[in-house]
TORPA-4810 file (N, C-alpha, C, O; in nm, 3 decimals):
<nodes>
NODE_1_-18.235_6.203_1.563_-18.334_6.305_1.540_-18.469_6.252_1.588_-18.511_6.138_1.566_X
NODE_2_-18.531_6.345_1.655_-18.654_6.304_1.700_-18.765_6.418_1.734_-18.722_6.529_1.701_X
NODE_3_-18.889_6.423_1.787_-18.977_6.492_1.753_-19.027_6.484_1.910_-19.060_6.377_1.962_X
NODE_4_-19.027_6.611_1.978_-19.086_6.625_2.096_-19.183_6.748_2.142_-19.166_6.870_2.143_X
NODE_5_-19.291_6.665_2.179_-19.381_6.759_2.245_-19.362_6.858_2.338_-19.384_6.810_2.450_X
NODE_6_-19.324_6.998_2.345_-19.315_7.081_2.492_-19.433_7.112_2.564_-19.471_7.199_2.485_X
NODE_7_-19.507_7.111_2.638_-19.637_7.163_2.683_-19.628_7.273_2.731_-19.582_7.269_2.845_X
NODE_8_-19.657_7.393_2.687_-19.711_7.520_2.717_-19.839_7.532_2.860_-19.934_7.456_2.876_X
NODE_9_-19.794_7.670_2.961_-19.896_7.658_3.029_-20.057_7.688_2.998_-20.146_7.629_3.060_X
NODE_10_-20.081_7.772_2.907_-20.158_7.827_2.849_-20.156_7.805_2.695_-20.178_7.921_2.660_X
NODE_11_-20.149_7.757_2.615_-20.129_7.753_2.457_-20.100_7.629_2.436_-20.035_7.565_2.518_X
NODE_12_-20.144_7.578_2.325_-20.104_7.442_2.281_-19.957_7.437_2.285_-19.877_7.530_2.292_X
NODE_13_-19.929_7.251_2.278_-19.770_7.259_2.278_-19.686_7.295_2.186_-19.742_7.313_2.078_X
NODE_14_-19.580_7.312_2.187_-19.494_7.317_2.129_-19.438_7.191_2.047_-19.379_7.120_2.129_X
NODE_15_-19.431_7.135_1.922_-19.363_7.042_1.848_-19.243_7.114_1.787_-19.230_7.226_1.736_X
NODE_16_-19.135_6.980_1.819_-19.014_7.036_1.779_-18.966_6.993_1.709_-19.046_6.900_1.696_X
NODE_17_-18.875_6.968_1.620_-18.770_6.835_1.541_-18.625_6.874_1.591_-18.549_6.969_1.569_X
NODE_18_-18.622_6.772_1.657_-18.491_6.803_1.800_-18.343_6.684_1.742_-18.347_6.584_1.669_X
NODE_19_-18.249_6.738_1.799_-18.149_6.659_1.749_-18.045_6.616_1.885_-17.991_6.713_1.939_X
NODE_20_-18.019_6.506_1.931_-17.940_6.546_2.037_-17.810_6.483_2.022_-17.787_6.388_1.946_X
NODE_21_-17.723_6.544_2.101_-17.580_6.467_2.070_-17.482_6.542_2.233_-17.509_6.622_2.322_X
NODE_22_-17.360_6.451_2.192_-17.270_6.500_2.349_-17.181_6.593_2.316_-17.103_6.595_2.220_X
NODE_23_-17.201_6.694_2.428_-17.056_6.799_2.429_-16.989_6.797_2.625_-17.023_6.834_2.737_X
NODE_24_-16.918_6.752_2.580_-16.794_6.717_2.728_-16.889_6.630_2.825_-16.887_6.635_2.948_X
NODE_25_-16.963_6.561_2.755_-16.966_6.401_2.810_-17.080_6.400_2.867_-17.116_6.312_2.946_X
NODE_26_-17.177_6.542_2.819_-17.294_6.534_2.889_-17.400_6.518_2.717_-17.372_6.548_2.602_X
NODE_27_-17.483_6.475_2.760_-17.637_6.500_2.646_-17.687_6.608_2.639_-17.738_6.665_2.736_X
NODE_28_-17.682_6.645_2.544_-17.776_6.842_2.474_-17.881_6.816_2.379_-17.868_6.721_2.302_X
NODE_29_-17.959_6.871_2.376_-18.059_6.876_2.262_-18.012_7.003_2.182_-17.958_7.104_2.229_X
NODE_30_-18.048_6.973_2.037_-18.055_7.124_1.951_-18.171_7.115_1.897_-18.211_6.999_1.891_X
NODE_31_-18.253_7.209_1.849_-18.394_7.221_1.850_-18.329_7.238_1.667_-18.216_7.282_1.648_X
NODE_32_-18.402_7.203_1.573_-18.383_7.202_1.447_-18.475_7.273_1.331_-18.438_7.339_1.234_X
NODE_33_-18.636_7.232_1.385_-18.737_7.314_1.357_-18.837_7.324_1.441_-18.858_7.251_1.537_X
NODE_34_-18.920_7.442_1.395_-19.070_7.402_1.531_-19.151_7.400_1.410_-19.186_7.478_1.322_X
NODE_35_-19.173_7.222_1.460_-19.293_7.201_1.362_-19.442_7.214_1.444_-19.518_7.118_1.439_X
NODE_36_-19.483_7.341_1.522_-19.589_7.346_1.546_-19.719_7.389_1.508_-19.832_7.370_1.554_X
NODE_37_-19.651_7.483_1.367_-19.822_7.491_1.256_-19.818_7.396_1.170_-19.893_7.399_1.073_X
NODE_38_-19.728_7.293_1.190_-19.801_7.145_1.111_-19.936_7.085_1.136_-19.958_7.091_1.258_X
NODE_39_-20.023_7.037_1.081_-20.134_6.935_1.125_-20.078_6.830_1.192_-19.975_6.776_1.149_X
NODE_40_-20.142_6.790_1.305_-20.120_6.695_1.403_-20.109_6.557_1.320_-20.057_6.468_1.388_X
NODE_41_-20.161_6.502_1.137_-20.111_6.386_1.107_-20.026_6.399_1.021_-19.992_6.299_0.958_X
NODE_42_-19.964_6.533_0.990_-19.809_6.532_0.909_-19.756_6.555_0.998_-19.639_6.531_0.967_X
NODE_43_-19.756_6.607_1.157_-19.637_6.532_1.206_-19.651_6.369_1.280_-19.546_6.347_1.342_X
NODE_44_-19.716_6.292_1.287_-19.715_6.178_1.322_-19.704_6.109_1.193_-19.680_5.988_1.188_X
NODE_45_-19.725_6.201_1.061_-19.639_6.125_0.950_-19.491_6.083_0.944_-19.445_5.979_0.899_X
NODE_46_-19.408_6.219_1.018_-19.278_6.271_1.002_-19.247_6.154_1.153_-19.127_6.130_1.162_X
NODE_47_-19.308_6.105_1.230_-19.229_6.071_1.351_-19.240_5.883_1.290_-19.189_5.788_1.349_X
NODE_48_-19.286_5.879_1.217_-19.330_5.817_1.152_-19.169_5.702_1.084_-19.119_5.592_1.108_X
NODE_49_-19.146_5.824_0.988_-19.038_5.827_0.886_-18.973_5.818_1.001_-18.963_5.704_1.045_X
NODE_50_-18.911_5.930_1.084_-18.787_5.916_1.201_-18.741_5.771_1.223_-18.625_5.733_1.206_X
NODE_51_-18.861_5.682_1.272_-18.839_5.554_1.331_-18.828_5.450_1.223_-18.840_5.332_1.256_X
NODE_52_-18.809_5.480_1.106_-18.754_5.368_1.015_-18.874_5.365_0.952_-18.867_5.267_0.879_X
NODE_53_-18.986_5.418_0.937_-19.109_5.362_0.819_-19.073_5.400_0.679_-18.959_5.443_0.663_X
NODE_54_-19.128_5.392_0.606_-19.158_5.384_0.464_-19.242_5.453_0.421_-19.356_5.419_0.453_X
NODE_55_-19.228_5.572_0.337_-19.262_5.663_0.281_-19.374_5.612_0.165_-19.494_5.637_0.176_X
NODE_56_-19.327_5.552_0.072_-19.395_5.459_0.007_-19.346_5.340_-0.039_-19.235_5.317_-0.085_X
NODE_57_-19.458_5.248_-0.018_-19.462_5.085_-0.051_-19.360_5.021_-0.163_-19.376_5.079_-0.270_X
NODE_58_-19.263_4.921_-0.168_-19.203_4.888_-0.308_-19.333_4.838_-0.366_-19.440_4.800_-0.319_X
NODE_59_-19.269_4.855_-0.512_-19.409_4.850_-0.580_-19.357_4.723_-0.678_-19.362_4.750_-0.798_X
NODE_60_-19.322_4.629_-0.655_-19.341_4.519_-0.699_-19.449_4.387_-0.696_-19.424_4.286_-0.763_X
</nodes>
């Protein structure tokens, strides 16, 4: 799962939460949500989390 920018010719881009996987041996994307009325730092929160971060700190 991952998070990709589309660029629009006219209009801001498009953010997606994309998923990709194989059907008969080729690579597909499935589009999952459009996170494009998110604020630009909840989704670099969310791409964030994708890549293994930490939501919050252990608290020891």
């Amino acid at each position: 799962m991952y998070i990709e920018r589309i660029p629009n010719r006219n209009s801001p881009p498009a953010v997606l939460l994309r998923e990709s996987y194989r059907e008969d041996g080729k690579v597909r994307k499935r589009t999952l949500a459009n996170l494009s009325k998110l604020p630009s730092e909840t989704v670099d929160d969310l791409k964030f989390l994708l890549k293994g971060g930490k939501a919050v700190e252990d608290l020891q």
